[in-house]
N, C-alpha and C positions, 0 to 999 in steps of 0.2 A: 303651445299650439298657437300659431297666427294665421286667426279663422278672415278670410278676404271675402267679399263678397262683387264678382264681375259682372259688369254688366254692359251688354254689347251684342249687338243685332247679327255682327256675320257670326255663324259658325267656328269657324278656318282661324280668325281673328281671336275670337274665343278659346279656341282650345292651342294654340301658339301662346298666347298671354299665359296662362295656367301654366305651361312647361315653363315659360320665364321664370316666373310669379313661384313655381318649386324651389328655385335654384337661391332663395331668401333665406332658408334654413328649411335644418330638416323636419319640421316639423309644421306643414303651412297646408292648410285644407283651403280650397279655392272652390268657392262654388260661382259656377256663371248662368246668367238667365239674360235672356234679351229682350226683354222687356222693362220699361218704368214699372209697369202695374206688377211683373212677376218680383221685380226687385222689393219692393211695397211690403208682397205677400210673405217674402221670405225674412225680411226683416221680420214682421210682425210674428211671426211664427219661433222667429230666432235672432232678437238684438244683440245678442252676445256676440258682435263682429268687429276687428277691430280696423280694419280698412273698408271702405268703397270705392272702386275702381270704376268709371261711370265714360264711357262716351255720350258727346254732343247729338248726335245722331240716332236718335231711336224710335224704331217706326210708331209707338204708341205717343210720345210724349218727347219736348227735345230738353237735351239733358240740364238744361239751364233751372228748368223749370223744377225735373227732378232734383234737383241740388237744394232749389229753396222748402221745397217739402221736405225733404232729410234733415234740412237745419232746423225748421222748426218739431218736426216727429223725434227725429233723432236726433239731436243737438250735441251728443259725445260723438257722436261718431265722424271721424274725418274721412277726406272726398279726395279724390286724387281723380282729374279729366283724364283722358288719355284721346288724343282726339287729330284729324285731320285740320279742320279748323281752327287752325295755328295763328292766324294772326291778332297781330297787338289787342283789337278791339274784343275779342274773341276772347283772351286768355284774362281782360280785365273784367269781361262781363261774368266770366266762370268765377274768379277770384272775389267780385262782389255777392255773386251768389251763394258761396258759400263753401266753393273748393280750397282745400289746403294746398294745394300743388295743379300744377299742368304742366301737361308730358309729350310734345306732338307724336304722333302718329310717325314720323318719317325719322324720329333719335332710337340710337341703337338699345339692345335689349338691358346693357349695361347703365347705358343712360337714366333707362326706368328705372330699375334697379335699385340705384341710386337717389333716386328721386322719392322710391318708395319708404324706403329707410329712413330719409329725413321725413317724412310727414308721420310714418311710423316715432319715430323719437319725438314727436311733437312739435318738430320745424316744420315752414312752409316753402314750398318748392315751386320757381318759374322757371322756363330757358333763361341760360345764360343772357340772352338778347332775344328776347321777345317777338322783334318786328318780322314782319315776314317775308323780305328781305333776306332775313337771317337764316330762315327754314330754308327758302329756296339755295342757298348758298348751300348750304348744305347737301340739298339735293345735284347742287350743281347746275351753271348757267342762273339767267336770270328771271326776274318771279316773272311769272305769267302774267299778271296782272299789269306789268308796268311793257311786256312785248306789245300788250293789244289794249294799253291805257286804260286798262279796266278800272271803277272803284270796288274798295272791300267791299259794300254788298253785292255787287255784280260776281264778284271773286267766290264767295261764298254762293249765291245761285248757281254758278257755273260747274262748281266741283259736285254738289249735288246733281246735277245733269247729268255729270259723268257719271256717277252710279246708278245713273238709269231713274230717279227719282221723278216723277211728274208733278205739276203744279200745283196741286192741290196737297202734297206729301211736301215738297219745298215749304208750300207756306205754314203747313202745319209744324215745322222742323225750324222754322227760322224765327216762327210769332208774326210771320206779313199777312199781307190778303193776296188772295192768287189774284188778285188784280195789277199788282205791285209785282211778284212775280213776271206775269206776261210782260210787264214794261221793264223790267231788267233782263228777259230771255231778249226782247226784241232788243237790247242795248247790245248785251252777249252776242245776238247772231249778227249785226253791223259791224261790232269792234273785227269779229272775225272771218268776215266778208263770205258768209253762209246762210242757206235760207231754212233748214231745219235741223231737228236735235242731231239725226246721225252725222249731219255734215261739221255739225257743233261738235262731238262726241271726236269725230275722226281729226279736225284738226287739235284737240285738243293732248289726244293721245300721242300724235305725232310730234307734238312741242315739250314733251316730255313733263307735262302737268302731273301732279300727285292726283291720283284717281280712289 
């Protein structure tokens, strides 16, 4: 039995991962919870796990943080991101904290797959090419960030806007102060020559941005 434990705030995302996450063998029980604190409780109830599958984004606690808590609570147990937050800076701060692997959010289900097997056998797992450059490549056309000169932290603020997050949820999600926040949305609304979040939201979706 390879007992997984997911953790991941959408729904939809959640129960998509699991149907991957089956196709491992036959023999694979996934439990998902969306929360840091629900993940906490279920280990503590049940450490006999032998993956954690953990996105960046989660509305109690952002996954970086969870990561260093699991390393020091749970220190067998290895961590595999799976996460929209693809770039460079992004996949070496998850890797210091304590993840065995990162998986972006926009590679195919095979790719995870893949990915999950090796951290399961006890190797560690990055993209092929890291930068995120390389993700958008992927997506096809070029990264957003480099059409509207954005930097990575502005790049990471932004994509959180597009899920609708607010200031106060950004900073909690990133480690900033919503102060720091506001002076990156107002960077975000100039690069993209708009004066608030829907007109941020609207050209962003039309650039074909990862949301």
């Amino acid at each position: 039995m390879t007992n997984i434990l997911v953790v991941e705030d959408h729904v939809l995302v959640r129960e998509a991962m699991a149907q991957t996450l089956s196709r491992l063998d036959d023999n694979v029980k996934c439990v998902g919870v969306k929360a840091a604190d629900e993940a906490l409780a279920e280990l503590e109830k049940d450490p006999d796990r032998d993956l954690a599958v953990i996105d960046l984004m989660l509305p109690d606690m952002n996954g970086f943080s969870l990561l260093g808590i699991l390393a020091k609570r749970f220190p067998e147990l290895p961590c595999i991101v799976v996460s929209a937050l693809d770039d460079s800076a992004s996949i070496q701060r998850a890797m210091r904290s304590g993840a065995s692997g990162f998986v972006p959010k926009s590679c195919s289900s095979e790719e995870l797959l893949s990915a999950i097997r090796t951290v399961l056998d006890g190797g560690v797992y990055t993209p092929k090419d890291d930068s995120s450059s390389a993700a958008a490549r992927r997506r096809g056309g070029a990264p957003i960030q480099e059409r509207f000169g954005l930097t990575t932290a502005q790049t990471r603020v932004m994509e959180l806007l597009a899920q609708g997050k607010t200031n106060r949820e950004i900073a909690d999600l990133l480690g900033l102060s919503e102060g720091t926040v506001k002076v990156h949305m107002s960077a975000i609304f100039r690069a993209l020559n708009v004066s608030n979040r829907a007109q941020a939201v609207l050209v962003i979706t039309r650039h074909g941005a990862r949301l």
